[in-house]
N, C-alpha and C positions, 0 to 999 in steps of 0.2 A: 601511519603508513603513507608514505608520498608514491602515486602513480603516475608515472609518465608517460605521455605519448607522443611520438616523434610524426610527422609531417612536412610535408615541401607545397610551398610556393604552389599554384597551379595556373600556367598562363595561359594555357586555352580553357574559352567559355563556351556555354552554350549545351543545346541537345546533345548534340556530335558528337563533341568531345567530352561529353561526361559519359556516353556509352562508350564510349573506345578507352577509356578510365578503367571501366567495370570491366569490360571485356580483359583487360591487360592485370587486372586483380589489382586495382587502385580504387580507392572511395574517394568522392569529391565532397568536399566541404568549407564552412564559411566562419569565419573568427569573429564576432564582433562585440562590438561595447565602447569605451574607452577609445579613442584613435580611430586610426584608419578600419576599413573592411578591407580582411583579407583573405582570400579564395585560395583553396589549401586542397591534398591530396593525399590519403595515407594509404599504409600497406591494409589488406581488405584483411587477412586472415588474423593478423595481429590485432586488429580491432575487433571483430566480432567476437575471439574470445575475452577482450574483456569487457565489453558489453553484457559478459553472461554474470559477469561478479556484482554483484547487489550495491558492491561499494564505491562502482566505477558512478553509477546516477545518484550517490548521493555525497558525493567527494569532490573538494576542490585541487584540481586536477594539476600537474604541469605539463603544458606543452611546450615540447622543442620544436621550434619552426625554424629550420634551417641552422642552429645552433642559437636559437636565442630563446632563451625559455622564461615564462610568464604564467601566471594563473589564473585557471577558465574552471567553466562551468559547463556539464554537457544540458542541452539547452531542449533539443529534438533532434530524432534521427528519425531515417525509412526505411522501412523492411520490403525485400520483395513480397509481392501479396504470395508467394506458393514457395520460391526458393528460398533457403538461408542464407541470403546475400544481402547485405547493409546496402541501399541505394546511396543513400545519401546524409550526412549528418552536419548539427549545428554545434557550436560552441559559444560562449560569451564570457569575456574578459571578468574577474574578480576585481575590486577596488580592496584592498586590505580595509578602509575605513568607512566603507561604507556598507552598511545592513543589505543581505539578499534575502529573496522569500523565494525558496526553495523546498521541492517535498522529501520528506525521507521515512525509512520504511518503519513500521512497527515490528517489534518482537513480543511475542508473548509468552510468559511462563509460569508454568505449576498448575497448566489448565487441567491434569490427570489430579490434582489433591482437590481442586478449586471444591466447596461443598453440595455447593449445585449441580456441581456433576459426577462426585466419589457418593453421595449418600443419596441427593436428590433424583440423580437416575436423567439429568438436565444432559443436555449437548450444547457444545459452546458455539454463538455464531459469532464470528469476527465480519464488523460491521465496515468498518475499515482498517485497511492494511497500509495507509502511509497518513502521515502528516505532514500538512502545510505549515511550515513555521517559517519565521524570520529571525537571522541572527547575524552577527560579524562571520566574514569567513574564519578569523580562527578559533570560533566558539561551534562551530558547523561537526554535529553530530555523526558517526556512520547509521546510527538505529537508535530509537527511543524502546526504552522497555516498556511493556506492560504487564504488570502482578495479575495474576488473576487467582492467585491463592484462594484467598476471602471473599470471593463472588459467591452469592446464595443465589437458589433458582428463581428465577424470575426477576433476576435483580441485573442492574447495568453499569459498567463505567463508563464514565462521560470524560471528557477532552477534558474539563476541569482535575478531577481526579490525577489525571497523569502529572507524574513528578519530570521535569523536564530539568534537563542540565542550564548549567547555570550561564544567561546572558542569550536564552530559547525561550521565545515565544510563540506560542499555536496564533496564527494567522487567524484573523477576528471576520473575514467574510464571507461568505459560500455559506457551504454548511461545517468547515471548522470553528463552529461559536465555540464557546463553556459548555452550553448542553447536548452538544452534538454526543450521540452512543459509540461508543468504540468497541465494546464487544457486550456481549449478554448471554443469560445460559438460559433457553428454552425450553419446554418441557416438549420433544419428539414429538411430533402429529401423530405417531400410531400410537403412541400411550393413552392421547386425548380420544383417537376414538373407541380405543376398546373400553376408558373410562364410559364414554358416552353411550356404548351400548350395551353396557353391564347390567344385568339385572336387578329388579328391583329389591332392596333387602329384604331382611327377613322381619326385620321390627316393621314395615310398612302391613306385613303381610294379616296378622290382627286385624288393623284397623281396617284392611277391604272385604275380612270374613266377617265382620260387627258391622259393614254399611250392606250387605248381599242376606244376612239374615233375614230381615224383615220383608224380603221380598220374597224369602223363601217361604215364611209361615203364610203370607198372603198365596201363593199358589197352593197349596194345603185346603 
């Protein structure tokens, strides 16, 4: 699926004229990588919806700037801290041959069968929800899957485990090593504490009537 987005030119700079942008339902924005920088202007509403699709941040995108179209990356954008109004966003030019390190989102599935959580009575934490990888733009995933079928309780998949499309690599710095946890099924904190203050059995119950005996025949 190719998404485009269309854009012009923007020849006033500055505070000013990027509030009088906003004001007028235009977003300001900046193209770079490759070539020149170039200070650009879109329609605000057409953009914020598709800022809402998952596919728009992890997609190599086309944009039409003034009829000449090229392949970017959205890079960052800014949100009003209170209104839903896109202040302001970035783009960066794609090379077709050359590798980008980009994040894209995880999906997960069959966590209602997974055993850790149908039998073991587990809840699943998603530890992270995207991965950092690097790869060619045309090898550039929308979403990596994650199984979680065969997760037992207490047990985790790690970034190693994940089966990743072909010519995708998980980005080797931060915390995306091999043993970074990606998801895991914990046993609920209220099961651990009414385990924990469950009374004592009943096989214990003997052995504290056979140590309380002899202290009985002594008061005697």
């Amino acid at each position: 699926m190719t998404i485009e987005i269309v854009a012009t030119n923007r020849k006033a700079q500055g505070t000013g004229a990027s509030r009088r942008l906003r004001h007028a339902g235009r977003v300001p924005g900046v193209v770079y990588g490759s070539g020149e920088v170039n200070m650009i202007e879109m329609d605000h509403n057409d953009l914020y919806h598709k800022l809402r699709a998952e596919a728009f941040h992890a997609s190599v995108l086309t944009l039409n700037l003034e009829g000449k179209k090229e392949s970017v990356l959205l890079r960052d954008f800014v949100m009003h801290p209170f209104r839903q109004q896109v202040q302001h966003i970035d783009f960066q030019r794609v090379d077709a041959k050359k590798k980008m390190h980009i994040k894209v989102p995880l999906h997960f599935l069959n966590e209602e069968i997974a055993p850790g959580v149908k039998t073991g009575g587990g809840k699943i934490s998603h530890v992270m929800t995207e991965l950092d990888i690097t790869c060619l733009p045309k090898d550039l995933p929308a979403f990596i899957e994650v199984d979680l079928g065969k997760l037992e309780l207490g047990h985790s998949i790690h970034v190693a485990d994940l089966k990743l499309p072909k010519g995708v690599e998980a980005a080797t710095h931060g915390t995306h090593t091999a043993e970074a946890v990606v998801a895991t099924v914990q046993v609920p904190r209220g099961a651990v504490e009414v385990a924990a203050e469950a009374p004592v059995t009943t096989a214990a119950a003997p052995a504290a009537a056979a140590a309380a005996a002899p202290a009985a025949k002594k008061a005697k």
